[in-house]
C-alpha positions in Angstrom: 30.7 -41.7 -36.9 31.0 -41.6 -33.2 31.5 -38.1 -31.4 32.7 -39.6 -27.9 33.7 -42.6 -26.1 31.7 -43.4 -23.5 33.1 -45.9 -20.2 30.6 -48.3 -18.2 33.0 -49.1 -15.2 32.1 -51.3 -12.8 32.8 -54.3 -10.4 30.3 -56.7 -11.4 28.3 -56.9 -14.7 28.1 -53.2 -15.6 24.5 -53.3 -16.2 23.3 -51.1 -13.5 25.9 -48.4 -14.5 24.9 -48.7 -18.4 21.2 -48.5 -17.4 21.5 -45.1 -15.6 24.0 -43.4 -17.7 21.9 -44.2 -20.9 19.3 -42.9 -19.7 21.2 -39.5 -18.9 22.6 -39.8 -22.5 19.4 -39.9 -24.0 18.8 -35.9 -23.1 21.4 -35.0 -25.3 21.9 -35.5 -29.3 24.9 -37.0 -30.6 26.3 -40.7 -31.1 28.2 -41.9 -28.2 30.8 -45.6 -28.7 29.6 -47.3 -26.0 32.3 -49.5 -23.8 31.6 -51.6 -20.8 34.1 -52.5 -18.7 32.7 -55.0 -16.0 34.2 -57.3 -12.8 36.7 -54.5 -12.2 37.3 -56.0 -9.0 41.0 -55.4 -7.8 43.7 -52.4 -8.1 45.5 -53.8 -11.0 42.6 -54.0 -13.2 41.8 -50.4 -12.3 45.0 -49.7 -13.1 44.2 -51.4 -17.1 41.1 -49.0 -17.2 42.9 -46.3 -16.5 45.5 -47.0 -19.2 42.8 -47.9 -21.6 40.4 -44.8 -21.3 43.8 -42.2 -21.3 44.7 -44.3 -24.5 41.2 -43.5 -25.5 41.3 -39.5 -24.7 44.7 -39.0 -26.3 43.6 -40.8 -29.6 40.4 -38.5 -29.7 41.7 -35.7 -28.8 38.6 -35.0 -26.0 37.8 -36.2 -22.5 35.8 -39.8 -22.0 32.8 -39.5 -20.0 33.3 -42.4 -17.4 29.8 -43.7 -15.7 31.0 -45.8 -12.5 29.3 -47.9 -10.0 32.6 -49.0 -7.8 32.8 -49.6 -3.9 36.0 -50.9 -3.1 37.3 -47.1 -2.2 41.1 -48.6 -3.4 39.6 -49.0 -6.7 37.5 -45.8 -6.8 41.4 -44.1 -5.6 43.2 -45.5 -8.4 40.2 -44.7 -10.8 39.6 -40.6 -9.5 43.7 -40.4 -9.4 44.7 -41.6 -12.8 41.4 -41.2 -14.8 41.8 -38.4 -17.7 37.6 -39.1 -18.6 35.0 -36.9 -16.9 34.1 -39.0 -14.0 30.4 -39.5 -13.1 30.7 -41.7 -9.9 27.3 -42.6 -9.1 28.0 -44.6 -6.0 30.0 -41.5 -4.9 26.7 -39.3 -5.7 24.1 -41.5 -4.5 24.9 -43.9 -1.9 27.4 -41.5 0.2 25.0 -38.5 0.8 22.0 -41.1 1.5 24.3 -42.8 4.2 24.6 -39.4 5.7 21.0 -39.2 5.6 19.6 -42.1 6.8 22.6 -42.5 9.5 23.7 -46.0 8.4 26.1 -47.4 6.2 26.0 -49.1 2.9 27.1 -52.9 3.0 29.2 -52.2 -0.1 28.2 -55.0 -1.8 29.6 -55.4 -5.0 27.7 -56.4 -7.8 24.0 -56.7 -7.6 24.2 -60.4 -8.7 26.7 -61.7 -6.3 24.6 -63.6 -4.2 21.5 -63.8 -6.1 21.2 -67.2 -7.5 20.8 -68.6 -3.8 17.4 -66.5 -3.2 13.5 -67.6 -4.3 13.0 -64.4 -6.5 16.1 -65.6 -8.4 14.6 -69.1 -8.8 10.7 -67.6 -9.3 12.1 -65.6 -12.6 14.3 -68.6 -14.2 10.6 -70.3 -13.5 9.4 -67.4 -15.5 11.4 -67.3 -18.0 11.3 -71.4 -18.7 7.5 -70.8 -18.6 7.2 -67.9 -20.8 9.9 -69.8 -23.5 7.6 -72.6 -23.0 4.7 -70.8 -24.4 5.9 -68.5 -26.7 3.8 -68.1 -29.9 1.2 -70.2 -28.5 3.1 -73.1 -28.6 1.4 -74.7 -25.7 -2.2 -75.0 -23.9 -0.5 -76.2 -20.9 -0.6 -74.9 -17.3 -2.1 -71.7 -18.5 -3.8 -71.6 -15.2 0.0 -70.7 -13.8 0.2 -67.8 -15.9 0.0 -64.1 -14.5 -0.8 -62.6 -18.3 -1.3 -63.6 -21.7 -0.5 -61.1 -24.5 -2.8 -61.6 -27.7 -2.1 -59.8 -30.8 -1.2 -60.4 -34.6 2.2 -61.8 -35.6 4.8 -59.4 -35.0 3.1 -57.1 -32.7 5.7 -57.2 -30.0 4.1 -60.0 -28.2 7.5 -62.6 -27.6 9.8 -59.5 -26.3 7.2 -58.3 -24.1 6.9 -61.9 -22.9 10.3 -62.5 -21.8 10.6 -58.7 -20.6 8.5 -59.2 -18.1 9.5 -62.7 -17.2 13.5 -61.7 -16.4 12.4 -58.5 -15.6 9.7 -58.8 -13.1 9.3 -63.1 -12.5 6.1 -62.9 -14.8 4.8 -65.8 -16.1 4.0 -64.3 -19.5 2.2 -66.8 -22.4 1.7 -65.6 -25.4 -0.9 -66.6 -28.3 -1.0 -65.1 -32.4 -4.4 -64.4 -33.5 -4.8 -66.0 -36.9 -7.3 -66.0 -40.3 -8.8 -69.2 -38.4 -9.5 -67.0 -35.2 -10.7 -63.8 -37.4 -13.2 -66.1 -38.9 -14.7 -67.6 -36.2 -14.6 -64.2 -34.1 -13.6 -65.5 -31.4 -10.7 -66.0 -29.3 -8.8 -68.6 -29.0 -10.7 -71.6 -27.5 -7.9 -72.3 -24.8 -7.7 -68.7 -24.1 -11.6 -68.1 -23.0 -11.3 -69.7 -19.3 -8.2 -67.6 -18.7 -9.7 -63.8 -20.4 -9.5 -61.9 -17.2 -5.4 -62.7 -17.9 -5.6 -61.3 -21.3 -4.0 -58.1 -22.7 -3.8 -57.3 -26.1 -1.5 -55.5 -28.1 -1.9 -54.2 -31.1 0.4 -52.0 -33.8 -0.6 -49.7 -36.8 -1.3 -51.6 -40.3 2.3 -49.1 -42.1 4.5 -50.4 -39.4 3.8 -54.2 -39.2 4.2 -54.1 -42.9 8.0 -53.1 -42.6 8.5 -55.7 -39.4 6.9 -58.4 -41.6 8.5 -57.8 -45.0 12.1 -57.6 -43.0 11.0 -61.5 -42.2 9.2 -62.5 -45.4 9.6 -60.0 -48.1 7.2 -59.3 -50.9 4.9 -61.7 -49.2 0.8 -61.9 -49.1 1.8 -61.7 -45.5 3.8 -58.5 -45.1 1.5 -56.6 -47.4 0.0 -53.7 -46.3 -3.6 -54.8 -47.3 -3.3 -58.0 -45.1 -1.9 -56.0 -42.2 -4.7 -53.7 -42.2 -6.9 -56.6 -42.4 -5.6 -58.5 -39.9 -5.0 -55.4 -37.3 -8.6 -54.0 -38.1 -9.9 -57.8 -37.3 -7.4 -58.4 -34.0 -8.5 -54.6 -32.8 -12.5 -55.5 -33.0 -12.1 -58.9 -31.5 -10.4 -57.2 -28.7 -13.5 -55.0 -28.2 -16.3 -57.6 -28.8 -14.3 -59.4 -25.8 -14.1 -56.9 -23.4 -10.1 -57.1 -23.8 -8.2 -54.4 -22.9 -5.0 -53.5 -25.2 -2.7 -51.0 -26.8 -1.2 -50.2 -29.5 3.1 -50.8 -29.5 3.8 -49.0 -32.6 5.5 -46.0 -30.8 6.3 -47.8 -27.6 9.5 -49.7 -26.2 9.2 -52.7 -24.9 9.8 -51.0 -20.6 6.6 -48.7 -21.7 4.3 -51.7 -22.6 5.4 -54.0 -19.8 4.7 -51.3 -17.4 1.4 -50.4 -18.7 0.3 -53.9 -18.4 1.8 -54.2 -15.2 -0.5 -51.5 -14.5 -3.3 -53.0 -15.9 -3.1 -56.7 -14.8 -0.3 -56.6 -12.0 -0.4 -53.3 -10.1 1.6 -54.4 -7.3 4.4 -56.0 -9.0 5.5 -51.9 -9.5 6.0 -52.3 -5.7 9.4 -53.3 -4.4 
């Protein structure tokens, strides 16, 4: 059972304004209902949200806690009027002082995406992406020479989310291969993999946990059991070390901490904007 409603307002996808105020939420312990409310981009839809989160205070019986990212100041007004939630306006907070401060004005553009899909980085990351879809779960051998990292690991180690992470995330061209029985008994990579091993990062995941991820898949399976996990992780980790691989383990990690560790690793300056 929830304990609060909690409003994403914002005039273009909401994203930005769900990113930030989860990650103030997450300091405190209790089970917010998360609603969104994106492309709030005229007075009489500011008007609806008004209506809709005083709807949502009076049937609760406690205040909303509203996260905004709005520019048009006719909206904000109508929003700070009317608005019965506890407002967190982080335009208001962030973007006003620093114009003070750095003695020019915002260009109160609205929506981080409006006029993206006309620049190069926006074209570079659908590259990424159609690249990284294109060899997911080593699917293909092709144009690995075009790759900026290749993740290695057992099945179900995190490799395919990590992949596209850092593909939409950062324009990555991230291939990802499964290291098999027919690998572990050769003890080697690969072969397609060994011209490309300066590329390669490894990630690996402790035996108890791939067990659950596997049998959640394939239940009561040779595959999900615990023996063959430890197996296959205890052959994946030494294969890592005979080849000089470096690697870590994503058992207690989300997917933002391992793309930034190998970002660290294999693509330092790509944590440069």
């Amino acid at each position: 059972m929830h304990t609060r409603t909690v409003f994403f307002v914002s005039d273009g996808t909401g994203i930005t304004a769900e990113t930030f105020g989860n990650a103030i939420l997450a300091q405190f312990e209790f089970k917010p209902r998360h609603v969104r409310l994106p492309f709030v981009d005229s007075v009489d839809k500011a008007h609806q949200v008004v209506r809709q989160i005083n709807h949502t205070a009076e049937v609760e019986g406690r205040k909303p806690v509203v996260f905004t990212t709005l520019v048009n100041v006719d909206i904000v007004r109508v929003i700070e009027e009317g608005c019965k939630g506890m407002l967190l306006d982080m335009f208001g907070t962030f973007v006003r002082p620093l114009e003070i401060e750095l003695g020019i004005k915002s260009n109160h553009r609205v929506g981080r995406f409006s006029d993206v899909s006309k620049s190069q980085q926006y074209h570079d990351r659908i590259e990424a992406i159609n690249f990284s879809l294109a060899h997911d779960d080593g699917q293909s051998n092709r144009d690995l020479e075009q790759a900026d990292v290749i993740l290695v690991g057992v099945s179900r180690s995190g490799k395919t989310p990590t992949s596209l992470y850092l593909a939409m995330q950062y324009g990555l061209k991230a291939a990802n291969y499964p290291l098999i029985p027919e690998d572990f008994e050769r003890r080697q990579l690969p072969p397609a993999l060994e011209p490309h091993r300066k590329k390669i990062f490894g990630l690996t995941i402790a035996p108890e946990r791939l067990t659950e991820i596997r049998n959640e898949r394939r239940p009561n399976s040779k595959y999900a059991s615990l023996e063959n996990c430890r197996m296959e992780v205890a052959e994946a980790e030494a294969m890592m070390r005979r080849s000089g691989i470096r690697w870590l383990s994503t058992t207690t990690k989300s997917i933002e901490e391992i793309a930034t560790t190998i970002l660290q690793e294999i693509r330092p300056e790509r944590l440069e904007y």
